[in-house]
N, C-alpha and C positions, 0 to 999 in steps of 0.2 A: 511601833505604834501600839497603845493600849486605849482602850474604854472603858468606862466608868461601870457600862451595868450591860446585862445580855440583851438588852432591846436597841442596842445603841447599833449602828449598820450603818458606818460610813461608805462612800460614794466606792465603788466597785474599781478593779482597776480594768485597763482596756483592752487586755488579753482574755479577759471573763465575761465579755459583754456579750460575745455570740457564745451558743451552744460548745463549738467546737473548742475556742479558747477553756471554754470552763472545763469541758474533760479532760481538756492537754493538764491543765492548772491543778484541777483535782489527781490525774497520775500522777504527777510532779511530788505531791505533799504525802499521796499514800506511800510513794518511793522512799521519802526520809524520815517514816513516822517510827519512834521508838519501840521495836517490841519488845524488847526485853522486859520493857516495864510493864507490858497491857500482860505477858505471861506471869510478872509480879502480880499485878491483880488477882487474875486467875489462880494464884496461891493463897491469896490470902483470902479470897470468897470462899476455895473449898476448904482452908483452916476453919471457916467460921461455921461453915454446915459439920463438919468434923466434933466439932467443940461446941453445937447448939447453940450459937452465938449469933446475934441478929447484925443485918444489912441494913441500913437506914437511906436510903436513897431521897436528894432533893434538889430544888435549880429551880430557875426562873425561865418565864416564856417558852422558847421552845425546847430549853433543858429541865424545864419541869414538864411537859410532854416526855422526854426520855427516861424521865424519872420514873413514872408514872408506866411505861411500856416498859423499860427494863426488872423494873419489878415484879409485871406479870410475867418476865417470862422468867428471869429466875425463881419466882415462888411457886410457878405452875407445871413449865416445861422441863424441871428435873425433876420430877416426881418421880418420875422411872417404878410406878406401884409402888416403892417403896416406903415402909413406914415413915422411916429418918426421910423429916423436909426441912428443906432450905428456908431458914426462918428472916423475912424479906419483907420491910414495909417501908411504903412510898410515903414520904412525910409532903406532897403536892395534892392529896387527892380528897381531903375533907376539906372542900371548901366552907361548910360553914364555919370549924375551927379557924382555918387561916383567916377568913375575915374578922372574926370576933378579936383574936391576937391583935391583929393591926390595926384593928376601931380602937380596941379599947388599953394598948399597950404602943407598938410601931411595928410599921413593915418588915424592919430590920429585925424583931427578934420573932417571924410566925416560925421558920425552923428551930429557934432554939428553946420558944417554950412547952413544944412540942415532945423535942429531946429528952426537957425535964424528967416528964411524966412515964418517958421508956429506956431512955438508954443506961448499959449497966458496962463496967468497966471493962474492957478486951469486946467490945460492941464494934461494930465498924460504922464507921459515918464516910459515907461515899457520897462528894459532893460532884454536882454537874454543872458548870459555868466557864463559859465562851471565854469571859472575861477575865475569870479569876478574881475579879476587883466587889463582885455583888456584895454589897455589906450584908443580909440577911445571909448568904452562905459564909464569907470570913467569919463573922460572930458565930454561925454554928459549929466552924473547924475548930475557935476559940472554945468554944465551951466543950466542944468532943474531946478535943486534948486535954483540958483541966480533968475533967472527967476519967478519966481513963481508957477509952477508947482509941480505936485505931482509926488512924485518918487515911484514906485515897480519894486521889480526884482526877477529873480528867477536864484538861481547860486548854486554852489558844495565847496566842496573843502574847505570845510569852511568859505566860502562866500567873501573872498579877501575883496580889497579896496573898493567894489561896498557897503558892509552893511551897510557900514558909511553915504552915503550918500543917502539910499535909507529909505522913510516914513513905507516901509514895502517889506522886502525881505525874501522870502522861499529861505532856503540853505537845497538842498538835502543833508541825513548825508549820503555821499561817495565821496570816492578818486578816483574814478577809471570812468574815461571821459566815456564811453560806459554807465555805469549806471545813472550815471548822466545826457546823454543826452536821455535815455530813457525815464527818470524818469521827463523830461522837458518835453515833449511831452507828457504824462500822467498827466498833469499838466495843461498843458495847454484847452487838448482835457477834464478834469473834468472844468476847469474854463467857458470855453464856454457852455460845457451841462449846467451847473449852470445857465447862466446869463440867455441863450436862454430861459430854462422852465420859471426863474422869470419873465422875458420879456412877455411870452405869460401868463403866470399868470394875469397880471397888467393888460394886453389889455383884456384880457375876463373878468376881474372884474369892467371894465371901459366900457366894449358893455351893461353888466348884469344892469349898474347904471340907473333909470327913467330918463327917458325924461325930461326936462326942460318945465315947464308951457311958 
């Protein structure tokens, strides 16, 4: 089963209908979720704090809400006092840009004429979509790739159009947009614990190093 765009919620199935069915449902998906690749991620987030390189974070509905959360917390929560920060912006959170784009351009490109204006080749574009199918995030993977940036994403549903174009994409194995967008969010809240402890690993192995004659 696939859907067209992240707001789409087809009819549930009938082992998720009560409370209990759903956490059976939900252990079920976290049992078979891919980590090798969410610990991909976390390589290539702390490559990009490493090498000064910016996180472009963006999605629809309630993956532009994650968008939007996961950028606070990697631009704020690995600060560790350190000077070197994790350079991290939500392309969901100027609202009056995104409108202005789609009044006066289409819905389909508010992430990529946003892109235009910031992103620089070995940039990441980290897209967030249920569906994998939103044409305003394929069209941003499209222009991240011509571009020279590094594409990740993290989608459902069997990963739509978005796997094609991404250098590395987590497909939660489920159908059902509730679990899959829980299962973004657990996703994302393990990639930030990850990066945050590497981060403060690296600066205390860098305080620990002698002084220079």
């Amino acid at each position: 089963m696939t859907v067209s765009a992240d707001s789409a919620c087809g009819p549930p199935a009938l082992d998720v209908l009560r409370p209990a069915g759903y956490f059976r449902a939900l252990t079920d998906v976290i049992a078979r979720m891919p980590l090798s690749v969410i610990n991909g991620i976390v390589d290539v987030i702390l490559g990009a704090y490493h090498e000064r390189r910016t996180v472009f974070l963006y999605g629809n509905g309630g993956s532009a809400a994650l968008a939007s959360h996961c950028a606070c917390d990697l631009g704020k929560a690995t600060s560790n006092g350190d000077e070197r920060r994790l350079r991290v912006v939500s392309l969901t959170d100027n609202v009056p840009l995104i409108t202005a784009w789609a009044n006066d351009s289409a819905y389909e490109h508010i992430f990529v004429e946003q892109l235009r204006n910031l992103l620089r080749p070995d940039d990441i574009s980290f897209a967030i979509s249920a569906s994998g199918n939103s044409p305003n995030v394929v069209n941003a993977l499209q222009y991240s790739r011509d571009a020279g940036a590094k594409n990740i994403g993290i989608t459902g549903f069997g990963g739509g159009r978005m796997t094609a174009l991404c250098d590395l994409c987590l497909v939660v194995p489920s159908d059902n947009m509730q679990l899959v967008e829980d299962l973004h969010l657990s996703v994302s809240h393990s990639v930030f614990t990850s990066v945050r402890h590497r981060i403060a690993e690296s600066a205390r192995a860098k305080a620990a190093e002698p002084a220079a004659d």
